[in-house]
Legacy VTK file of the C-alpha trace (Angstrom):
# vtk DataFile Version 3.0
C-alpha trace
ASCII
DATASET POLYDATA
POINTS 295 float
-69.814 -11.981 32.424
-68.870 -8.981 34.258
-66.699 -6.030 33.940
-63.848 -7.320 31.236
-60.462 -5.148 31.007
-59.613 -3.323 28.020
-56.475 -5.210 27.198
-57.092 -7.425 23.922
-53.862 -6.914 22.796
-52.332 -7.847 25.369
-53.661 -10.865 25.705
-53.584 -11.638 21.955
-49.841 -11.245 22.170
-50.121 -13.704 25.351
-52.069 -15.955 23.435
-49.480 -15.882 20.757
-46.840 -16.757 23.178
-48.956 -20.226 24.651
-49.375 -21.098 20.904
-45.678 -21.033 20.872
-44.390 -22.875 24.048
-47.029 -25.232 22.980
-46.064 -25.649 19.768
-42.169 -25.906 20.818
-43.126 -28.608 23.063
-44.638 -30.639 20.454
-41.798 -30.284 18.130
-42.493 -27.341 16.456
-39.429 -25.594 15.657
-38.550 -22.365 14.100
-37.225 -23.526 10.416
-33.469 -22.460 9.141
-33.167 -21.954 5.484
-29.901 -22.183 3.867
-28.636 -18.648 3.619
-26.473 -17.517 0.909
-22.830 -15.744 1.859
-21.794 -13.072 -0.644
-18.108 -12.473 -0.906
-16.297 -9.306 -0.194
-13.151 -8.812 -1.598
-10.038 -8.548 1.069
-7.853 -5.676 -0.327
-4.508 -4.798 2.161
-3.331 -1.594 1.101
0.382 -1.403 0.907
1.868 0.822 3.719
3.682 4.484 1.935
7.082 2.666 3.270
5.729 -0.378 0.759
4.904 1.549 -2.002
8.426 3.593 -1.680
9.863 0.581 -1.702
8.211 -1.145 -5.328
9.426 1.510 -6.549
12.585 2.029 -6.144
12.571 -1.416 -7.404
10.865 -0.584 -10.293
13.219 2.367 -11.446
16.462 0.499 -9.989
17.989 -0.890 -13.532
16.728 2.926 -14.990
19.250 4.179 -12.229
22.125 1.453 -12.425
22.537 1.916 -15.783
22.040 5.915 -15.929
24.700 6.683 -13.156
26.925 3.302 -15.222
26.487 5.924 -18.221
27.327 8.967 -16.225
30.878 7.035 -14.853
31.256 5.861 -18.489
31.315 9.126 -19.802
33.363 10.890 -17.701
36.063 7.979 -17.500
36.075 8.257 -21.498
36.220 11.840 -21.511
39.304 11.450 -18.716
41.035 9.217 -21.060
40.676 11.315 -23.836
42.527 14.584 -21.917
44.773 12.064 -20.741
46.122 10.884 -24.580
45.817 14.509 -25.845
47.996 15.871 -23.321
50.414 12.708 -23.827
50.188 13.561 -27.495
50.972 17.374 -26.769
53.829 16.006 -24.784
55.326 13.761 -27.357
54.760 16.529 -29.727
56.938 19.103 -27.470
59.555 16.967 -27.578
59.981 16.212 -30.996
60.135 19.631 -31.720
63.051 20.319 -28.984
64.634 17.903 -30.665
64.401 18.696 -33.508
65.769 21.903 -32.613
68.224 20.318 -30.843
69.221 18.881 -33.828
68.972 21.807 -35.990
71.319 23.643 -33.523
73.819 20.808 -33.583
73.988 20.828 -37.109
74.231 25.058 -38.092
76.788 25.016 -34.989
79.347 22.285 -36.714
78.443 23.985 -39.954
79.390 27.495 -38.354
83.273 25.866 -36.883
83.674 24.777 -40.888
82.765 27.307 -42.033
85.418 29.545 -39.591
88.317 26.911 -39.162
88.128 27.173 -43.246
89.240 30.681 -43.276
91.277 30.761 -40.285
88.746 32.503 -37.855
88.035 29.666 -35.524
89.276 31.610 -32.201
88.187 34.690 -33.390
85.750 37.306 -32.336
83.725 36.311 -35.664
83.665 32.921 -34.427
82.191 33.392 -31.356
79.689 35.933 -31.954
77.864 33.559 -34.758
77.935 30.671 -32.426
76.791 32.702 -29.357
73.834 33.887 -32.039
73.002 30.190 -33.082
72.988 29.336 -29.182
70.638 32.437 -28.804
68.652 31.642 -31.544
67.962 28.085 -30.283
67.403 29.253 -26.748
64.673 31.273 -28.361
63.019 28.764 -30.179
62.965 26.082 -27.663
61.699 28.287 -25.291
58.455 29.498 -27.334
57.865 25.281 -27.977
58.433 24.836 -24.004
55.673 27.583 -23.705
52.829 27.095 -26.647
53.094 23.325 -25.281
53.256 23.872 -21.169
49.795 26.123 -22.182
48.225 22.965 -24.177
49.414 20.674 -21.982
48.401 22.810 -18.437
44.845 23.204 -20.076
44.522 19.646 -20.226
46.002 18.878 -16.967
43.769 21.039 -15.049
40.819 19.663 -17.488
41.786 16.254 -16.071
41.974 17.398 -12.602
38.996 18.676 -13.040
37.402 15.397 -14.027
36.179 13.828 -10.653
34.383 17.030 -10.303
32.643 17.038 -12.785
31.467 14.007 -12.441
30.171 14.593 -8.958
27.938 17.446 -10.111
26.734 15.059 -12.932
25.864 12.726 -10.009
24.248 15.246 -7.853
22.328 16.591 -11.157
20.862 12.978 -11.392
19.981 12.418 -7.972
17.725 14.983 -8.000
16.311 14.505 -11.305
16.158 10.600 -10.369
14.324 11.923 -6.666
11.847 13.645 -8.937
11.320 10.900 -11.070
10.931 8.676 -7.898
8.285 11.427 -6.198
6.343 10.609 -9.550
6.194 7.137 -9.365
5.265 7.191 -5.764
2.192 9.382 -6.187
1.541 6.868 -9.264
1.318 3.971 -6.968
-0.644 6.219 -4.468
-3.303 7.405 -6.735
-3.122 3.487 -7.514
-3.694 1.990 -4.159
-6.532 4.941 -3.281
-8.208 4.117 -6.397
-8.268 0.684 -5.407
-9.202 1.233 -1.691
-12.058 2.800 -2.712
-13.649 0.291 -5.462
-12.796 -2.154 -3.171
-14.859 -0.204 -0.561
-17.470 0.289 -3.232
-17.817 -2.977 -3.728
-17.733 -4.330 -0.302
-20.546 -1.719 0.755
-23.015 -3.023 -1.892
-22.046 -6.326 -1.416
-22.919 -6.175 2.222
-26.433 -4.114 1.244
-27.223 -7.059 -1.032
-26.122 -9.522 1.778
-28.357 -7.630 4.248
-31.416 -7.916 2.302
-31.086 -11.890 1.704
-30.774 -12.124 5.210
-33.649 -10.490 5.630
-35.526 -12.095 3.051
-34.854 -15.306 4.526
-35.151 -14.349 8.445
-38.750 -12.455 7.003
-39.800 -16.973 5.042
-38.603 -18.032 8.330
-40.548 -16.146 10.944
-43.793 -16.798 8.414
-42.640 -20.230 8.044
-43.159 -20.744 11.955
-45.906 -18.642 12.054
-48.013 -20.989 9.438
-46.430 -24.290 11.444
-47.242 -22.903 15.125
-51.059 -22.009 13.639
-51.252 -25.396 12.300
-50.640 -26.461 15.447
-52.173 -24.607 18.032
-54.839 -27.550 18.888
-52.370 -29.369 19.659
-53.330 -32.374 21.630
-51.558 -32.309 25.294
-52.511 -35.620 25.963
-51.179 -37.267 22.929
-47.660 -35.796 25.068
-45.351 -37.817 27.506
-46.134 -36.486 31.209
-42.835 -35.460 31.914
-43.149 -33.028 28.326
-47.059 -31.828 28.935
-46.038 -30.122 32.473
-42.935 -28.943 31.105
-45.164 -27.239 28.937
-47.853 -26.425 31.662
-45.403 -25.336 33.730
-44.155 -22.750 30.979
-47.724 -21.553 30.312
-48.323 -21.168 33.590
-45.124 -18.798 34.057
-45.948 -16.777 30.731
-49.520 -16.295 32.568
-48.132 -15.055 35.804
-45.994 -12.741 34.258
-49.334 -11.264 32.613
-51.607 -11.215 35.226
-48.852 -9.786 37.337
-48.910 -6.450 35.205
-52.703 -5.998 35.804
-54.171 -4.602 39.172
-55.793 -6.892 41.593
-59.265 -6.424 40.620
-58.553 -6.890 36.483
-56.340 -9.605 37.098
-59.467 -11.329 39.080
-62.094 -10.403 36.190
-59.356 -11.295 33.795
-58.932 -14.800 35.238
-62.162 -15.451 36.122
-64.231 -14.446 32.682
-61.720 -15.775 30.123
-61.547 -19.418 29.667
-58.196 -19.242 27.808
-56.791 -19.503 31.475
-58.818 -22.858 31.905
-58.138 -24.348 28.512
-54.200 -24.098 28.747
-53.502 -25.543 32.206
-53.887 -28.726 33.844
-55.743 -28.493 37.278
-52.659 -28.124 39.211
-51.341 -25.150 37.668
-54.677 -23.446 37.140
-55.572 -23.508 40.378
-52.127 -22.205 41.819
-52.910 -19.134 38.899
-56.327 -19.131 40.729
-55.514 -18.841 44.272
-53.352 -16.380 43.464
-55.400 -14.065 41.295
-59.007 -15.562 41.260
-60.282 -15.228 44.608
LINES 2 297
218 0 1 2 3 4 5 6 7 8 9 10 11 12 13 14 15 16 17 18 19 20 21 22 23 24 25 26 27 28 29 30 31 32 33 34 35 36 37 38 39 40 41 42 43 44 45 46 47 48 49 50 51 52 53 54 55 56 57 58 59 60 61 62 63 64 65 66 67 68 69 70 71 72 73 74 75 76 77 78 79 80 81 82 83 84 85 86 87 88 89 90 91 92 93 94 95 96 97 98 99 100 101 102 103 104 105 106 107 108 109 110 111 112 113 114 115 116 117 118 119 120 121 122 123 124 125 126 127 128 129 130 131 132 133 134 135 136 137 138 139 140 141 142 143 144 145 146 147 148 149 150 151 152 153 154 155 156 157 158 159 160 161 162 163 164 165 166 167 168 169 170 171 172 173 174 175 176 177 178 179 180 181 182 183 184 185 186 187 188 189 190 191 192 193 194 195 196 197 198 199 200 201 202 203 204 205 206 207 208 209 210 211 212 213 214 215 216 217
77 218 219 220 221 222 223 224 225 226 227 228 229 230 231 232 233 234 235 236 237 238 239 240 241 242 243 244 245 246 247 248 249 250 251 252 253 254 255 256 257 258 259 260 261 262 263 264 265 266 267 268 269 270 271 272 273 274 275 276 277 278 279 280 281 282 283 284 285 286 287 288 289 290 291 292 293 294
């Protein structure tokens, strides 16, 4: 037989390759099993803007009705300086008129008392009355101050109001900023903890998906493999014309492409001692192959 090169495997793969363009052109396809599509789970983290956002919602009736309380408050504690000072005023001036009164009445007692025994112009007279005048000066004067304190307390408690209610405010917007940090790094550790289950998941859902499609690409390939050996004698002839040259016509390409890769000399000894070369081609095509690499 003659010097044969020492490329088996080569042509074993080359044989596997006429086997298949053979097959193929008898109908022989590769088979597609059903394949199975795990779900993932689609997850769209909410944006920090988003996540501000819920919640301020979520604490916005805790702060209506806290600063509402805050505004409540301080208007009731305005209205009560308000009616204590009224009160304090009423209260002054009962008592100056009471005095008044008080005056009014020792006075006219006092010009009885002097027109009775004949002293109304006299020095006696006027010295009482300028006493009970005095006297009442006095008095009213000590009401005018106990109640201008009380009541100047209250009025600069009052005035005082609006500002104290703005530091309440200020107080709660930080202490409601605080609260709202909180519940934002709530919803954070929230949406990270999620991200990453959902990642989790996801991964081993795509490991699982990975190996079913590789189970079934693995039955597929053997699948062919066991129908392209159960046809590899296939009968040409049994083949429309048109369909067996097709398929010459590829096994004579596939061949080319071999013989192509070996040097002149193996190529010939390849050709000429291996009947594969004979078996596969119809006269046309193995005779182009041989002119080419046989002689």
């Amino acid at each position: 037989m003659g010097y044969l090169p020492d490329n088996s495997e080569d042509r074993d793969t080359l044989l596997d390759e006429i086997a298949r363009l053979e097959s193929v052109g008898a109908g022989v396809e590769k088979p597609k099993l059903p394949s199975t599509k795990l779900d993932e789970i689609t997850y769209a983290p909410p944006t920090d803007d988003e996540l501000r956002a819920e919640a301020e919602r979520g604490l916005s009736e805790y702060k209506d009705k806290e600063i509402e309380a805050i505004k409540a408050s301080s208007a009731e504690n305005e209205k009560a300086l308000v009616g204590k000072r009224d009160t304090y005023k009423e209260q002054r001036e009962d008592e100056l008129d009471k005095l008044s009164a008080a005056y009014a009445s020792a006075a006219d007692a006092v010009d009885a008392d002097v027109i009775k025994r004949g002293l109304a112009r006299s020095t006696i007279a006027v010295n009482k009355k300028g006493e009970l005048t005095s006297d009442h000066a006095k008095a009213a004067a000590d009401v005018e101050s106990s109640y201008g304190k009380l009541i100047a307390g209250l009025e600069a408690e009052i005035s005082a109001t609006q500002s104290k209610l703005n530091t309440a405010l200020n107080d709660f917007n930080l202490s409601y900023a605080t609260k709202l940090a909180q519940k934002i790094d709530e919803l954070k550790d929230e949406r990270d903890k999620r991200v990453e289950e959902v990642t989790k998941y996801n991964n081993d859902v795509r490991a699982k998906q990975a190996t079913l499609d590789a189970d079934r690409l693995k039955t597929e390939s053997s699948l062919y493999s066991d129908a392209l050996s159960q046809s590899s004698k296939l009968d040409l002839d049994s083949l429309s014309k048109e369909k067996r040259e097709a398929i010459y016509k590829s096994v004579y390409e596939k061949m080319d492409a071999y013989l192509s890769g070996l040097s002149k000399d193996k190529a010939k000894q390849e050709l000429r001692n291996h009947a594969l070369y004979r078996d596969h081609l119809s006269d046309y095509y193995y005779y182009k192959l041989y002119d080419k690499y046989g002689r």
